[in-house]
VEXPAKE-276609 format. One record per atom (N, C-alpha, C): residue number from 0; residue in one letter; atom name; x, y negated, z. Coordinates in steps of 0.1 Angstrom, whole numbers. Layout:
BEGIN
+-----+------+------+-------+-------+-------+
: seq : type : atom :     x :     y :     z :
+-----+------+------+-------+-------+-------+
: NUM :    a :   CA :     X :     Y :     Z :
...
+-----+------+------+-------+-------+-------+
# end
This chain:
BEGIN
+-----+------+------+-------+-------+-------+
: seq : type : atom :     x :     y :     z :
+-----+------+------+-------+-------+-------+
:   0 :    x :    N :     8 :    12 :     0 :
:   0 :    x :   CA :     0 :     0 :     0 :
:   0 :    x :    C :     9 :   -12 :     0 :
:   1 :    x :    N :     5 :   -23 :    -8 :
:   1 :    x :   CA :    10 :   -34 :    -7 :
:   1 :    x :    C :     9 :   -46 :     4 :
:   2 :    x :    N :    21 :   -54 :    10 :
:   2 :    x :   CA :    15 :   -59 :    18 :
:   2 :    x :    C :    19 :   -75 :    14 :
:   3 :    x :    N :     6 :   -78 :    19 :
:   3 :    x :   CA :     5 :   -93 :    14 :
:   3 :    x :    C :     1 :  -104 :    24 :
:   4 :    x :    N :     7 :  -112 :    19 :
:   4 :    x :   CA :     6 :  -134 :    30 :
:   4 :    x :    C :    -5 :  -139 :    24 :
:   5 :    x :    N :   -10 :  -141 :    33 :
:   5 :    x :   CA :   -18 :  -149 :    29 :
:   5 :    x :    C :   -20 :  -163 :    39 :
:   6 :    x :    N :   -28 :  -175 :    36 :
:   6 :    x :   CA :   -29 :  -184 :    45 :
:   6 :    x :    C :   -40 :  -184 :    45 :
:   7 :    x :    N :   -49 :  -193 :    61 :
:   7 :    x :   CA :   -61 :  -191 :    60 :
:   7 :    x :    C :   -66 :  -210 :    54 :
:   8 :    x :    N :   -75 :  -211 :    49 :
:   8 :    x :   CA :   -81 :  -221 :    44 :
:   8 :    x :    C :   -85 :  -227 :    57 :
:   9 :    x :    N :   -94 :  -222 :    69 :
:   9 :    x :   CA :  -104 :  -230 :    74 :
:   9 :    x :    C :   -90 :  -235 :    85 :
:  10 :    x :    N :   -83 :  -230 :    91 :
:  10 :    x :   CA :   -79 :  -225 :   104 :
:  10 :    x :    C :   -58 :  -232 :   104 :
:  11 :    x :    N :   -57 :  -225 :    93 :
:  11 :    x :   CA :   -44 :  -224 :    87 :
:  11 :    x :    C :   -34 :  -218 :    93 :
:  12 :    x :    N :   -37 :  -203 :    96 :
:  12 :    x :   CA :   -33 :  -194 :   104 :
:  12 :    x :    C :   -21 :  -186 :    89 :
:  13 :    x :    N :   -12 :  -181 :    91 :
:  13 :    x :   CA :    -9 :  -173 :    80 :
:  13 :    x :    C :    -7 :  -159 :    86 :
:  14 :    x :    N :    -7 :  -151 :    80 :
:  14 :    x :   CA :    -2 :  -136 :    87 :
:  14 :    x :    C :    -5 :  -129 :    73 :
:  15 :    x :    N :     2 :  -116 :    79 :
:  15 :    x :   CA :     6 :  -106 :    64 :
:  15 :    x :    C :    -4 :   -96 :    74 :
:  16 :    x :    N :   -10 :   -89 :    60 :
:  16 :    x :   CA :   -16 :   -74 :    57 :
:  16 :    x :    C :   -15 :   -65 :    49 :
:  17 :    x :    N :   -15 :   -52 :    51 :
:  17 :    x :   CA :   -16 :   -42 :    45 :
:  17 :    x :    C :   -30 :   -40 :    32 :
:  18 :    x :    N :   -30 :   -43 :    21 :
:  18 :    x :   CA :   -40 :   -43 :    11 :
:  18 :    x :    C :   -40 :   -28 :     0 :
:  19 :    x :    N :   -51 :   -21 :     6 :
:  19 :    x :   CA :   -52 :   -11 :    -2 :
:  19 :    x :    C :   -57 :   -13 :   -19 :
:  20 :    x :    N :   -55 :    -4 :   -26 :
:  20 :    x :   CA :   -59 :    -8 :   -40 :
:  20 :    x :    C :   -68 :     1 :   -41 :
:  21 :    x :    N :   -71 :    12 :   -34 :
:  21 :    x :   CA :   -79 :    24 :   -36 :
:  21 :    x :    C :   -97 :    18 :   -30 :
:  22 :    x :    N :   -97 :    12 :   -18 :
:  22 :    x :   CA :  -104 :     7 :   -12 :
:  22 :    x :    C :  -106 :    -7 :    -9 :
:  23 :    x :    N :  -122 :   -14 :   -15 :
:  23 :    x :   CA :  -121 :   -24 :   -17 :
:  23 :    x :    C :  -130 :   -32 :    -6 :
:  24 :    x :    N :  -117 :   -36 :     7 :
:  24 :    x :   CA :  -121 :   -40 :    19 :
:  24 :    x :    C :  -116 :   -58 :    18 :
:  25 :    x :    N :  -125 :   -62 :    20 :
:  25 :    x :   CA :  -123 :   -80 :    22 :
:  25 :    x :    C :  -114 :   -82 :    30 :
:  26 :    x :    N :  -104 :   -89 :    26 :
:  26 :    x :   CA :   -96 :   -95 :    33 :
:  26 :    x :    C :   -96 :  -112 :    41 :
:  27 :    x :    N :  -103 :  -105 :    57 :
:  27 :    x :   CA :  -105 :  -118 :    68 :
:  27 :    x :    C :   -93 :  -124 :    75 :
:  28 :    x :    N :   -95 :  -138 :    80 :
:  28 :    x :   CA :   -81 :  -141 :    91 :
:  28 :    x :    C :   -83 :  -134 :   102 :
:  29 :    x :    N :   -71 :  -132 :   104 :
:  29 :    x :   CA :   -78 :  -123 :   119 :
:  29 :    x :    C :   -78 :  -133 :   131 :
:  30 :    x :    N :   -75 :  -144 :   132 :
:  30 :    x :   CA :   -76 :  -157 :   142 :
:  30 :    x :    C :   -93 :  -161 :   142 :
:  31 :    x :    N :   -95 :  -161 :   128 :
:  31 :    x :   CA :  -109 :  -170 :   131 :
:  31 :    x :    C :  -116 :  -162 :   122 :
:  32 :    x :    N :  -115 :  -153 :   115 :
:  32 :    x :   CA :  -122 :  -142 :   107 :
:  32 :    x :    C :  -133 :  -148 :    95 :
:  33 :    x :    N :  -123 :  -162 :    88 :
:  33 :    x :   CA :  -128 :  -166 :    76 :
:  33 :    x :    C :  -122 :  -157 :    63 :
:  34 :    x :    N :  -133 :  -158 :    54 :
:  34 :    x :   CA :  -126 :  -149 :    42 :
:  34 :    x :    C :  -122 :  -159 :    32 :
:  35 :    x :    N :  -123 :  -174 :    37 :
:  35 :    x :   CA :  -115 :  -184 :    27 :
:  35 :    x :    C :   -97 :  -179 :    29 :
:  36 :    x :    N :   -94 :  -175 :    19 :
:  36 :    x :   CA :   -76 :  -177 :    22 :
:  36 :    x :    C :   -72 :  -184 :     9 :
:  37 :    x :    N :   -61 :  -184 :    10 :
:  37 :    x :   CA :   -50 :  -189 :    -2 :
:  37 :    x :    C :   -39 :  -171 :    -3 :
:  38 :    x :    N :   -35 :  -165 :    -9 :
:  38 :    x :   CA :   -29 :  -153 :   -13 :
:  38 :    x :    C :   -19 :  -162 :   -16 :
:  39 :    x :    N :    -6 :  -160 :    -4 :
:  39 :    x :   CA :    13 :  -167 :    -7 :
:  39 :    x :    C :    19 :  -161 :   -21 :
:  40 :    x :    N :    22 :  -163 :   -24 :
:  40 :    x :   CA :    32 :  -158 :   -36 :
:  40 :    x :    C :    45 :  -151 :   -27 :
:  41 :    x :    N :    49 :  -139 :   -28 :
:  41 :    x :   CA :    54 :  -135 :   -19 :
:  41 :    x :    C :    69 :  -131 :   -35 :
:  42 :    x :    N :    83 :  -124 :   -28 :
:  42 :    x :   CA :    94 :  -123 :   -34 :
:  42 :    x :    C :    91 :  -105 :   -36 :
:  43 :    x :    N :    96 :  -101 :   -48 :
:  43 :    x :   CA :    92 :   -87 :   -46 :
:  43 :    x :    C :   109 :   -79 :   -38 :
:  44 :    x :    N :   110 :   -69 :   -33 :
:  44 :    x :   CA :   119 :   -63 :   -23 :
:  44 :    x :    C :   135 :   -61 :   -35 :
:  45 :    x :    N :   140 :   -64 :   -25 :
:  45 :    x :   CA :   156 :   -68 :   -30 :
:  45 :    x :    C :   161 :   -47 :   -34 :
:  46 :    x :    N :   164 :   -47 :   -49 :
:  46 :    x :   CA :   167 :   -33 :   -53 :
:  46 :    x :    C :   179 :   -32 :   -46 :
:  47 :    x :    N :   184 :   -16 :   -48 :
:  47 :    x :   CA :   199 :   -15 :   -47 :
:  47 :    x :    C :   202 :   -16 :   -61 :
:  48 :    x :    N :   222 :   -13 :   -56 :
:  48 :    x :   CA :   228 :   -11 :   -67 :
:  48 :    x :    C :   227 :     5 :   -71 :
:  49 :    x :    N :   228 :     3 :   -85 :
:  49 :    x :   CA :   226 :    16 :   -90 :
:  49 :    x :    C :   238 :    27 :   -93 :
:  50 :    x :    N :   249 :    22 :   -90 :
:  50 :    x :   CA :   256 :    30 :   -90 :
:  50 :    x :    C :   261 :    35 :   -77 :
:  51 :    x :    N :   257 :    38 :   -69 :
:  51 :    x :   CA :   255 :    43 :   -49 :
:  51 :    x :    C :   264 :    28 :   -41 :
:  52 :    x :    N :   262 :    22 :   -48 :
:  52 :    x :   CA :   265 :     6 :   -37 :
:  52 :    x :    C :   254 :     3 :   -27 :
:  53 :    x :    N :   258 :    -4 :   -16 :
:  53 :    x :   CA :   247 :    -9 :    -4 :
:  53 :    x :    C :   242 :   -17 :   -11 :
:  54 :    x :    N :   233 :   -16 :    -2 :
:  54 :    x :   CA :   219 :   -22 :   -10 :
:  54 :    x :    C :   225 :   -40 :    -5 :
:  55 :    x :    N :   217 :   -48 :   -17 :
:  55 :    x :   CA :   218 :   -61 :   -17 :
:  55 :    x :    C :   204 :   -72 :   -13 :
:  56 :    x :    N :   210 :   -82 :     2 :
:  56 :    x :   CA :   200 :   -86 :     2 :
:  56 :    x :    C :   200 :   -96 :     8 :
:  57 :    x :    N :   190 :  -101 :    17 :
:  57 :    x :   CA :   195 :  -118 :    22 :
:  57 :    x :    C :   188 :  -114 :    39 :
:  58 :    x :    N :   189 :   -98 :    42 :
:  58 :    x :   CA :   185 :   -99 :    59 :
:  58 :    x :    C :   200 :  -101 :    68 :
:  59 :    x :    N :   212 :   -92 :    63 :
:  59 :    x :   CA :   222 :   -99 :    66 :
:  59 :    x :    C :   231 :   -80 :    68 :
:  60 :    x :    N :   222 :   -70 :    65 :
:  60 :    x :   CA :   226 :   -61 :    64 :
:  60 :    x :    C :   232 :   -53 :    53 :
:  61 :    x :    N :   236 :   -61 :    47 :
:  61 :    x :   CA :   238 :   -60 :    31 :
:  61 :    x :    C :   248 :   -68 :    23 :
:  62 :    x :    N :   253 :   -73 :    12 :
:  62 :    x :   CA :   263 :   -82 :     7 :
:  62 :    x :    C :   251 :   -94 :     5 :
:  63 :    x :    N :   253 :  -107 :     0 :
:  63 :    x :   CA :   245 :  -118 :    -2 :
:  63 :    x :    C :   243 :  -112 :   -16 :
:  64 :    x :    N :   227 :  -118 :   -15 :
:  64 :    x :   CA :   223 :  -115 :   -33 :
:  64 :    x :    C :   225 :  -122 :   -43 :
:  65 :    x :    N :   230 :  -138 :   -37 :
:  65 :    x :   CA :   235 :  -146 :   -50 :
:  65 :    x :    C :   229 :  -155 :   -54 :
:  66 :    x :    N :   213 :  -155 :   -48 :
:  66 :    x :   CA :   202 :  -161 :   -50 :
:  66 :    x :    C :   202 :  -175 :   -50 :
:  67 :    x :    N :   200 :  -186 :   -55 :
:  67 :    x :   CA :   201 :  -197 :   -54 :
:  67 :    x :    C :   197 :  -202 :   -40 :
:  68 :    x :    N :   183 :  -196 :   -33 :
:  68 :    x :   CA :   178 :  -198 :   -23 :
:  68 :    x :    C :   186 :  -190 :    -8 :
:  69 :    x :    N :   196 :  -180 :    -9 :
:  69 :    x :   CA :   200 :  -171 :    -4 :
:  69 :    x :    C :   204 :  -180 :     9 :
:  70 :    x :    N :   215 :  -184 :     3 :
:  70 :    x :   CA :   223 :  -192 :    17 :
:  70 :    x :    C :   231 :  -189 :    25 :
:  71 :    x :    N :   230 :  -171 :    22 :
:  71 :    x :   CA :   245 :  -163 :    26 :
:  71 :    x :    C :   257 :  -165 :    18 :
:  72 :    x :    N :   270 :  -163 :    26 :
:  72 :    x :   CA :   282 :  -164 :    15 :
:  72 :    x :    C :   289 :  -150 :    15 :
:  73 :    x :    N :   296 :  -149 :     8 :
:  73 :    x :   CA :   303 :  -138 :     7 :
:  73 :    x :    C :   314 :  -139 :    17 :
:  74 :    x :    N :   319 :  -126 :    17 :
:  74 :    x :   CA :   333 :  -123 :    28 :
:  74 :    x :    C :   344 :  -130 :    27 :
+-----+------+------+-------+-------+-------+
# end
């Protein structure tokens, strides 16, 4: 399942959920349990390298990814 940010319209709570695609359950805030939201544009998950390298990423467990937004440096 995919999990998704969303922000609330009435309240402006944000919090992430678990959104099934099989089951088509409304997604409420769970602060004030409005179904106005805004859906965040979220980043999709940092791949590895494909040749058996650690994986690359920006939590800090990993090499920096390079990313303009990153803000890690290298060694």
């Amino acid at each position: 399942m995919p999990l998704y940010e969303y922000t609330c319209r009435k309240c402006a709570h944000t919090f992430e959920t678990l959104v099934s695609s099989r089951v088509a359950i409304a997604v409420a805030c769970p602060k004030c349990e409005s179904p106005d939201l805004d859906q965040l544009i979220g980043l999709p998950a940092p791949g590895r390298v494909t040749e058996g390298g650690p994986a690359t990423n920006c939590r800090g467990d990993g090499p920096p990814c390079g990313a303009p937004w990153c803000g890690r440096k290298g060694p």
